[in-house]
N, CA, C and O atoms as CSV, one atom per row, in Angstrom:
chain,resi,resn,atom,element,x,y,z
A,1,UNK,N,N,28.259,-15.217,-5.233
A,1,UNK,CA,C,27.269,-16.249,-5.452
A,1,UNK,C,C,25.915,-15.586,-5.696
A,1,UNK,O,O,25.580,-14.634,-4.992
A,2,UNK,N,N,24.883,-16.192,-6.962
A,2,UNK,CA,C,23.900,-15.553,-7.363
A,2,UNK,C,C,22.595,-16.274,-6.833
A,2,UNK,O,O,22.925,-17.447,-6.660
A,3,UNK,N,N,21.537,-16.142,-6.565
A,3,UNK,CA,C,20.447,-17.253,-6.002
A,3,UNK,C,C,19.426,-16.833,-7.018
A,3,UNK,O,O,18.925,-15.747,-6.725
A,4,UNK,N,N,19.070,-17.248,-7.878
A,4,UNK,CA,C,18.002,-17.418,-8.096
A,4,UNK,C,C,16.379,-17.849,-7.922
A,4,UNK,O,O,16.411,-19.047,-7.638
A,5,UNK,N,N,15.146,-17.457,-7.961
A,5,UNK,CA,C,14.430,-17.501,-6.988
A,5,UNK,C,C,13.507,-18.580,-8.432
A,5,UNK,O,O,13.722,-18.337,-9.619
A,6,UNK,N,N,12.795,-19.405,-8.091
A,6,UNK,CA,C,12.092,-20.094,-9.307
A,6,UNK,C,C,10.861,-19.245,-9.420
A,6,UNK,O,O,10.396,-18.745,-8.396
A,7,UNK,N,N,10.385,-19.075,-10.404
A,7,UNK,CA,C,8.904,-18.580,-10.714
A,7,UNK,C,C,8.450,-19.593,-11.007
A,7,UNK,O,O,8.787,-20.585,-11.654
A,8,UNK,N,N,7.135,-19.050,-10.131
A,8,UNK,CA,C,6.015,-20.312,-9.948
A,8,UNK,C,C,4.976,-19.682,-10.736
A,8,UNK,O,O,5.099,-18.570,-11.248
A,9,UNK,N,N,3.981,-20.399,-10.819
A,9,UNK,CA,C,2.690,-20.506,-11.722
A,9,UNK,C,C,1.410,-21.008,-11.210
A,9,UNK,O,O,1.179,-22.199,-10.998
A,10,UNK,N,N,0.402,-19.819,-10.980
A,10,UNK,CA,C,-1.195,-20.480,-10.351
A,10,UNK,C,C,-1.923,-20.521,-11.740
A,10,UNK,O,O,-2.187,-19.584,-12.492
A,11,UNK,N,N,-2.105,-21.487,-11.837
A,11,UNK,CA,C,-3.630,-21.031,-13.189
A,11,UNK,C,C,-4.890,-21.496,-12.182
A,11,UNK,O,O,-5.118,-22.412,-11.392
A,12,UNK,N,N,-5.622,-20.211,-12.735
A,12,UNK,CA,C,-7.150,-20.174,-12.065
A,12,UNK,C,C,-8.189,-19.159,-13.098
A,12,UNK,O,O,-8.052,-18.112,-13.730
A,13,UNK,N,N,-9.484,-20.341,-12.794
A,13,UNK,CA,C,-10.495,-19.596,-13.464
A,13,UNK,C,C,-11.178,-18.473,-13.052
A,13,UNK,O,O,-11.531,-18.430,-11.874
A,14,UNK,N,N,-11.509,-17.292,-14.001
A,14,UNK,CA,C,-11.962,-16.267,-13.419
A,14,UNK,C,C,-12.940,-16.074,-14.003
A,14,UNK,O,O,-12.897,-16.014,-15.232
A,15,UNK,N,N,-14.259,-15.898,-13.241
A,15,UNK,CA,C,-15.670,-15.516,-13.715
A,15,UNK,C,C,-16.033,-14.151,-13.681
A,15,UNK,O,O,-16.163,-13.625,-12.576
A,16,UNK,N,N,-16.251,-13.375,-14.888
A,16,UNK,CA,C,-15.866,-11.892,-14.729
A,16,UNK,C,C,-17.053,-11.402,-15.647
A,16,UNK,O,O,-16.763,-11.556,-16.834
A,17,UNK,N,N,-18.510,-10.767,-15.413
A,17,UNK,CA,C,-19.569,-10.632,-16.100
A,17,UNK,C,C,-19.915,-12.326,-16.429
A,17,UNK,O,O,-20.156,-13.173,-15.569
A,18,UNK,N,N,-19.863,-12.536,-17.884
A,18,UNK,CA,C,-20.875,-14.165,-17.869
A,18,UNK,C,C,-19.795,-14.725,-18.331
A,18,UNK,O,O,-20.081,-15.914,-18.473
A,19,UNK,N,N,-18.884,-14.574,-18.598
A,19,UNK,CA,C,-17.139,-15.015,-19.121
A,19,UNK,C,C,-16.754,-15.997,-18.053
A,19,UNK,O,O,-17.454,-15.923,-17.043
A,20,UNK,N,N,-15.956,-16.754,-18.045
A,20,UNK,CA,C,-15.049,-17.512,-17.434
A,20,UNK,C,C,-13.665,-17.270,-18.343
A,20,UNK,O,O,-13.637,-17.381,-19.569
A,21,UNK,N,N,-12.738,-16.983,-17.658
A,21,UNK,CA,C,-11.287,-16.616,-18.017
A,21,UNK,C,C,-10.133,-17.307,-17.462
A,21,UNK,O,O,-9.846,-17.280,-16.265
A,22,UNK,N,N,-9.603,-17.808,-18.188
A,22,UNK,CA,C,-8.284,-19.000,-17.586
A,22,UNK,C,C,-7.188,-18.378,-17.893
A,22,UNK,O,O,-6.661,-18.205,-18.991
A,23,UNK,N,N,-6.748,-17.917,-16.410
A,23,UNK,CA,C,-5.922,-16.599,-16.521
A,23,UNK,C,C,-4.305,-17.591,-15.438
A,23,UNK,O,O,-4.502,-18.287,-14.443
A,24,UNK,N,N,-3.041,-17.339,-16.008
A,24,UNK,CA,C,-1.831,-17.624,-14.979
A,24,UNK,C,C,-1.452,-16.541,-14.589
A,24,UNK,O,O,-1.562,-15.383,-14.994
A,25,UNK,N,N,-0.937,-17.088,-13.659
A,25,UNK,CA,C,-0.412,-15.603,-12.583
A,25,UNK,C,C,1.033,-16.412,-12.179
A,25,UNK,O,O,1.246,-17.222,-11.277
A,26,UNK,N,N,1.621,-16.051,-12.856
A,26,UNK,CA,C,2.983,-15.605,-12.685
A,26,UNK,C,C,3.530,-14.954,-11.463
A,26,UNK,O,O,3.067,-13.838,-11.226
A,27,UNK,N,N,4.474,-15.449,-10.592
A,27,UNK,CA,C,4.947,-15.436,-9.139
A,27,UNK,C,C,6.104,-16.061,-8.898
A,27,UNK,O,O,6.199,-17.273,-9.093
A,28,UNK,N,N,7.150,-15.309,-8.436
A,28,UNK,CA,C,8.277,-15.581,-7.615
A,28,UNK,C,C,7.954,-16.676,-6.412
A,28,UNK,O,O,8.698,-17.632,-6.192
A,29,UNK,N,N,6.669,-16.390,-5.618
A,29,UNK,CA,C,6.257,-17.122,-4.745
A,29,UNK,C,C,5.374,-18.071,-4.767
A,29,UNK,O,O,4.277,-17.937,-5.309
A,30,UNK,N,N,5.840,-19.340,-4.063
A,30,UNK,CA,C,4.848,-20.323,-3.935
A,30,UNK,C,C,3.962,-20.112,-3.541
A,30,UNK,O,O,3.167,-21.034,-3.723
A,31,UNK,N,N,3.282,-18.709,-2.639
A,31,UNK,CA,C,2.210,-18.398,-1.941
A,31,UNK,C,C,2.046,-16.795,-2.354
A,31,UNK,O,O,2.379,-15.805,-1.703
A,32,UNK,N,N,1.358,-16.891,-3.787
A,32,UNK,CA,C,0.560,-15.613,-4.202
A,32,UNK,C,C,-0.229,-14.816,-3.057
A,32,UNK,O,O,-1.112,-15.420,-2.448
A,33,UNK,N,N,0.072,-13.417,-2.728
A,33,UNK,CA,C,-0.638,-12.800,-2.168
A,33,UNK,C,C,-2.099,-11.428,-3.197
A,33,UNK,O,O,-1.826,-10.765,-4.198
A,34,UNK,N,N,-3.530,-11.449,-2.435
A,34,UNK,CA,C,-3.898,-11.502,-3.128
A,34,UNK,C,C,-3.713,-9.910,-4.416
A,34,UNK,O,O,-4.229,-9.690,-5.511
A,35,UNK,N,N,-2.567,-8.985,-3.408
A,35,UNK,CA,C,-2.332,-7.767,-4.422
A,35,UNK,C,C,-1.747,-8.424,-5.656
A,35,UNK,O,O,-1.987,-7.905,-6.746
A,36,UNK,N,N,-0.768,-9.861,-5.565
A,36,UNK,CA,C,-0.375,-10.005,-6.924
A,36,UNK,C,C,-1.387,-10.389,-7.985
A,36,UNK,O,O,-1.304,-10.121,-9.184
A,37,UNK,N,N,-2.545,-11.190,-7.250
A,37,UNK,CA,C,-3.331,-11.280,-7.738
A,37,UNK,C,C,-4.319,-10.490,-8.655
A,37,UNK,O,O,-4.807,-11.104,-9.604
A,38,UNK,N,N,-4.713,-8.961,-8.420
A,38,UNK,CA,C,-5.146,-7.118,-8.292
A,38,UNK,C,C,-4.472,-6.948,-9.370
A,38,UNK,O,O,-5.016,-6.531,-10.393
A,39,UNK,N,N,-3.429,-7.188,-9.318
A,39,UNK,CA,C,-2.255,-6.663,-10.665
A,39,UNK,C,C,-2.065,-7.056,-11.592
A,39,UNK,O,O,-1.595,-6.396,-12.519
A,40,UNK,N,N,-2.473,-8.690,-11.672
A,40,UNK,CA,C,-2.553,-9.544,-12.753
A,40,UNK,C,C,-3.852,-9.102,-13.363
A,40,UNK,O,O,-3.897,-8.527,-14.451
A,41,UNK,N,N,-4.824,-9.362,-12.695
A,41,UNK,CA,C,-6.458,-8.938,-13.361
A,41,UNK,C,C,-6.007,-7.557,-14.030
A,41,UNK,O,O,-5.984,-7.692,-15.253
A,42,UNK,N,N,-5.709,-6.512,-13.697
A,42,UNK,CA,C,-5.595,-5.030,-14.188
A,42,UNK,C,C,-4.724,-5.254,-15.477
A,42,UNK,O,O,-5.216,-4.734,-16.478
A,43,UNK,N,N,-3.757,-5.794,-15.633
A,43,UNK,CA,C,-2.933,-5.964,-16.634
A,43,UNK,C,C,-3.585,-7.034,-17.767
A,43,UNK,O,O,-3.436,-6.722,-18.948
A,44,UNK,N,N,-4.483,-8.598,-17.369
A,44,UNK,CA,C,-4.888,-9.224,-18.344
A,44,UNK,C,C,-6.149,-8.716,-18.692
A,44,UNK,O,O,-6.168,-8.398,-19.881
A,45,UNK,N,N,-7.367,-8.487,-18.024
A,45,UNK,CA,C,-8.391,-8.609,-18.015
A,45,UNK,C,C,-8.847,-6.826,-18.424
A,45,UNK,O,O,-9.796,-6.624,-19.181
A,46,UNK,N,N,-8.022,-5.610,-17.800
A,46,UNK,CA,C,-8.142,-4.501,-17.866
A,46,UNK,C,C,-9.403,-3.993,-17.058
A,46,UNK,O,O,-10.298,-3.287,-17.523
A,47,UNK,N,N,-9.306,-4.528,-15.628
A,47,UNK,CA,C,-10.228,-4.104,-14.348
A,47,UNK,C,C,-9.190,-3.074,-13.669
A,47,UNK,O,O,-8.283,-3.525,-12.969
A,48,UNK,N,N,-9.270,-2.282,-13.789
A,48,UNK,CA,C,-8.690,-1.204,-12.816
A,48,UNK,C,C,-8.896,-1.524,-11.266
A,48,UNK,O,O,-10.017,-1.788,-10.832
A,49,UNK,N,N,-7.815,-1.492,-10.486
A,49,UNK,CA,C,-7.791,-1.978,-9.329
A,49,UNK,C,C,-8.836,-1.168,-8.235
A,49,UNK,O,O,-9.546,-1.850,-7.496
A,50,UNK,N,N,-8.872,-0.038,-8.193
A,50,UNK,CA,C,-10.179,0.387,-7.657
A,50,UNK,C,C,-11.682,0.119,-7.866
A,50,UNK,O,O,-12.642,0.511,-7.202
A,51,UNK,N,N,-11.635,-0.566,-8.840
A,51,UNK,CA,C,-13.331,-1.043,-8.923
A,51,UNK,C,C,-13.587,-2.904,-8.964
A,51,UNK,O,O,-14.625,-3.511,-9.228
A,52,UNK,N,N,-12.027,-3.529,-8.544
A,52,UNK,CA,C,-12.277,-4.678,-8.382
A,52,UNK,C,C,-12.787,-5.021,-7.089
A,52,UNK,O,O,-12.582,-4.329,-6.091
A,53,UNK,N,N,-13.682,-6.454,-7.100
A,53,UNK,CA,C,-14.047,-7.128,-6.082
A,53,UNK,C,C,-14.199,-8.553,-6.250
A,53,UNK,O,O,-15.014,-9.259,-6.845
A,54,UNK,N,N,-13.144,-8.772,-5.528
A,54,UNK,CA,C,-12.973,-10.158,-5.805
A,54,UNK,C,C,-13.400,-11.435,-4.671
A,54,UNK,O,O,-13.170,-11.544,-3.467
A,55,UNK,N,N,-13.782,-11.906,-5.188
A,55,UNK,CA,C,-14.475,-12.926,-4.183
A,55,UNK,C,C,-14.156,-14.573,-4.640
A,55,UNK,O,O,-13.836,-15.084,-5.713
A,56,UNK,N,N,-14.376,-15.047,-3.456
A,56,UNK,CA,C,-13.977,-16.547,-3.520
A,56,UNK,C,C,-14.629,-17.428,-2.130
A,56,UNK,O,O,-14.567,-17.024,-0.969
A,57,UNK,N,N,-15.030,-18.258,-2.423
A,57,UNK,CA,C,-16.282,-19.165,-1.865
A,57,UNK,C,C,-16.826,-18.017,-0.576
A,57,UNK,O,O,-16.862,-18.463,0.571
A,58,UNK,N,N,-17.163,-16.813,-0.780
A,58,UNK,CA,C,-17.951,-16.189,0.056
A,58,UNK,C,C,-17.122,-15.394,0.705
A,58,UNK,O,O,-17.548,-14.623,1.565
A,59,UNK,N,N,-15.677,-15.481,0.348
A,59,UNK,CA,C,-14.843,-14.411,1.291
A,59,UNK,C,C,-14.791,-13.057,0.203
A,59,UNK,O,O,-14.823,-13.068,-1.027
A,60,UNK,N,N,-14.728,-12.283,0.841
A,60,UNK,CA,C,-14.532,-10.663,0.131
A,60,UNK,C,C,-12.855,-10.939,-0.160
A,60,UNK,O,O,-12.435,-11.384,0.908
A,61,UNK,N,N,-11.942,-10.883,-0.947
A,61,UNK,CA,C,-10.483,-10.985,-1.012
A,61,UNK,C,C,-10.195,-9.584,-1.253
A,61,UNK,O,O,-9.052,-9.365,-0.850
A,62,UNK,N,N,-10.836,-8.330,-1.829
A,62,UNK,CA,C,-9.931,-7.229,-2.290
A,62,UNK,C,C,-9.469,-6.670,-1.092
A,62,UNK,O,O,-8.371,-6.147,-0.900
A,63,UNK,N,N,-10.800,-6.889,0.050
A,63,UNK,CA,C,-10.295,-6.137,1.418
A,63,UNK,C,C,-9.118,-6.226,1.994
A,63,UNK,O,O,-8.600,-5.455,2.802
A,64,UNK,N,N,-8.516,-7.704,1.306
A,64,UNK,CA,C,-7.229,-7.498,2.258
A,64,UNK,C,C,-5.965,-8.019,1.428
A,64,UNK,O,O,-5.571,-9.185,1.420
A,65,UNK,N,N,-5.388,-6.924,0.718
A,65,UNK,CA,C,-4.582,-7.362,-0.090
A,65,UNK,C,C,-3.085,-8.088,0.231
A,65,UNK,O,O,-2.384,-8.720,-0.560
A,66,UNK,N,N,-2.898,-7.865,1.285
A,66,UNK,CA,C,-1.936,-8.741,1.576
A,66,UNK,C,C,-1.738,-9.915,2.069
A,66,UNK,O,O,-0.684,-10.355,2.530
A,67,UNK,N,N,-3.168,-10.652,1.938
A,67,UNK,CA,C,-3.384,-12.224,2.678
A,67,UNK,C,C,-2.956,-13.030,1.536
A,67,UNK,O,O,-2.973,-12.537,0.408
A,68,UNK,N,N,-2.576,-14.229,1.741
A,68,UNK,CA,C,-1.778,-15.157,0.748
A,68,UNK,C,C,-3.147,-16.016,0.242
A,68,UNK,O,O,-3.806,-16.692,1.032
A,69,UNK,N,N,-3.427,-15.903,-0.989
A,69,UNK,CA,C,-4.076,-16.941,-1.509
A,69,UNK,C,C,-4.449,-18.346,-0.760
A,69,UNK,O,O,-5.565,-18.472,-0.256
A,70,UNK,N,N,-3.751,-19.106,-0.719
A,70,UNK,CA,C,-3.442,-20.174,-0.049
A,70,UNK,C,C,-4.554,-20.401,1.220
A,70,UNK,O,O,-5.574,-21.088,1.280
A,71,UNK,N,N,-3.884,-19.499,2.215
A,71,UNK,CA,C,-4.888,-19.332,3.326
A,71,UNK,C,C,-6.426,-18.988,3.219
A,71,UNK,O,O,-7.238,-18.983,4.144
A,72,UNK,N,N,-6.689,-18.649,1.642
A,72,UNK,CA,C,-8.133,-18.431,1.408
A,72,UNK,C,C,-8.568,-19.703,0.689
A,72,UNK,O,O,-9.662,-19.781,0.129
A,73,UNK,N,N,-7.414,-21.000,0.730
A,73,UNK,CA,C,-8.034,-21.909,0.242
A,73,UNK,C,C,-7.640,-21.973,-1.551
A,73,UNK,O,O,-7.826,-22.984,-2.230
A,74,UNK,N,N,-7.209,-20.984,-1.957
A,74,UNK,CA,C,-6.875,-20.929,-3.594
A,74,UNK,C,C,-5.664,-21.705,-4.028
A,74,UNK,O,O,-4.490,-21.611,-3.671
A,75,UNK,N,N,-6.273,-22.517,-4.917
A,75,UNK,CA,C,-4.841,-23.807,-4.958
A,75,UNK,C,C,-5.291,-23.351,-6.788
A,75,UNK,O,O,-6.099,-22.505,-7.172
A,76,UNK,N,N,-4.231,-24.478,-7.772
A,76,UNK,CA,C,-4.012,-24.050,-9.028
A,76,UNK,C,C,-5.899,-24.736,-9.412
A,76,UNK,O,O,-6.428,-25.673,-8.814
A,77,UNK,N,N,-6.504,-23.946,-10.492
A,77,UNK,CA,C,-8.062,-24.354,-11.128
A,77,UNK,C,C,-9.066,-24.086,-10.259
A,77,UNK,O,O,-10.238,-24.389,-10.484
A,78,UNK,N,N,-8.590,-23.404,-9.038
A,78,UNK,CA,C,-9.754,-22.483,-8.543
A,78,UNK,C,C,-10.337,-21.448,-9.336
A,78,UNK,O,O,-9.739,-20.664,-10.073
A,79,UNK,N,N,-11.594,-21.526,-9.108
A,79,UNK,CA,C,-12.574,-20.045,-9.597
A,79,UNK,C,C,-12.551,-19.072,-9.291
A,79,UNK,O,O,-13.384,-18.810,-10.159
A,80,UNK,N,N,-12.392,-18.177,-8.854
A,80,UNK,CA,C,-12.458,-16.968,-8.612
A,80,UNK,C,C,-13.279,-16.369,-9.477
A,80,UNK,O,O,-13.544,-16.642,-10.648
A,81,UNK,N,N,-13.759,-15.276,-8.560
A,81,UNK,CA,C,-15.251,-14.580,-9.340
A,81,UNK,C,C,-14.668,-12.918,-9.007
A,81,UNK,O,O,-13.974,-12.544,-8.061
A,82,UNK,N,N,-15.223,-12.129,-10.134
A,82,UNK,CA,C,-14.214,-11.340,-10.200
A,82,UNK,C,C,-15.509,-9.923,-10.412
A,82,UNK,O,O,-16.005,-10.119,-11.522
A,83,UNK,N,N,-16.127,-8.738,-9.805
A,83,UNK,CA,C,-17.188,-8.107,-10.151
A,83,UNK,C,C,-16.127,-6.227,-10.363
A,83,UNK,O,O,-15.492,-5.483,-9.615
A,84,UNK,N,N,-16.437,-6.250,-11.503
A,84,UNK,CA,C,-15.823,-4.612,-11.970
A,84,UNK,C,C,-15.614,-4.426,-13.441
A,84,UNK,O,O,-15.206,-5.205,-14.303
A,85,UNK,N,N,-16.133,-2.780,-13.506
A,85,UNK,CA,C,-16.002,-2.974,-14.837
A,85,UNK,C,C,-14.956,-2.619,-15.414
A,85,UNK,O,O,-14.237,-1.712,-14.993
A,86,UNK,N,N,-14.642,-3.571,-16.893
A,86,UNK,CA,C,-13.629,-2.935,-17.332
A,86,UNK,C,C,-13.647,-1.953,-18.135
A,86,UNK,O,O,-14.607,-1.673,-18.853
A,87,UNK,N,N,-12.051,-1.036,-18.063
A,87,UNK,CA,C,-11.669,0.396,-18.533
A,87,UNK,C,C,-11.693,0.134,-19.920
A,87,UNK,O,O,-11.074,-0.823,-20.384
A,88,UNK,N,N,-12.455,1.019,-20.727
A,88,UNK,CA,C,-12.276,1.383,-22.212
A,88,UNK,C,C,-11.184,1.565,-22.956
A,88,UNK,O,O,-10.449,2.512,-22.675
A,89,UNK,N,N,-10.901,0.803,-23.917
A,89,UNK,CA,C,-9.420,0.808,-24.401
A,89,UNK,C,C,-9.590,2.123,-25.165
A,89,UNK,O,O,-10.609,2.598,-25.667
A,90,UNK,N,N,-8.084,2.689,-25.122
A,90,UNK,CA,C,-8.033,3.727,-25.308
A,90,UNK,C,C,-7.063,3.434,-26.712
A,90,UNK,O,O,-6.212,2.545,-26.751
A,91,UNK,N,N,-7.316,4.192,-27.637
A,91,UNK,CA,C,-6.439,3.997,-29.051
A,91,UNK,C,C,-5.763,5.396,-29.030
A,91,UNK,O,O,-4.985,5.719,-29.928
């Protein structure tokens, strides 16, 4: 017997320099933690995970990458504000 797990879907806005970015994050889990979160930005946005800082109504989130979204209050069309620069594309 096989179980399949559903992938879920947060869409949330991300304010990143003067941009706003309407970014999904793609998740096995109903309760995104915020490293999946770290990994998504690095891959869409191209913030390298060491110079992100992510914040949300006044909480610091990068500090603790394994707290679940949720518990910081992040439901789907939250903002998130996002401070780092991004890496130079490389050709």
């Amino acid at each position: 017997m096989t179980l399949f797990s559903a992938m879920h879907f947060l869409k949330l806005q991300v304010q990143h320099g003067g941009d706003i970015h309407e970014i999904i994050l793609p998740t096995n889990s109903n309760d995104p933690c915020v490293e999946e979160l770290q990994q998504h930005l690095q891959n869409q946005l191209n913030i390298p995970l060491d110079v992100q800082r992510i914040m949300f109504k006044g909480q610091n989130l990068h500090d603790k990458p394994h707290g679940k979204l949720r518990k910081f209050g992040i439901t789907n069309a939250s903002l998130i504000r996002v401070v780092g620069r991004k890496q130079p594309i490389r050709r």
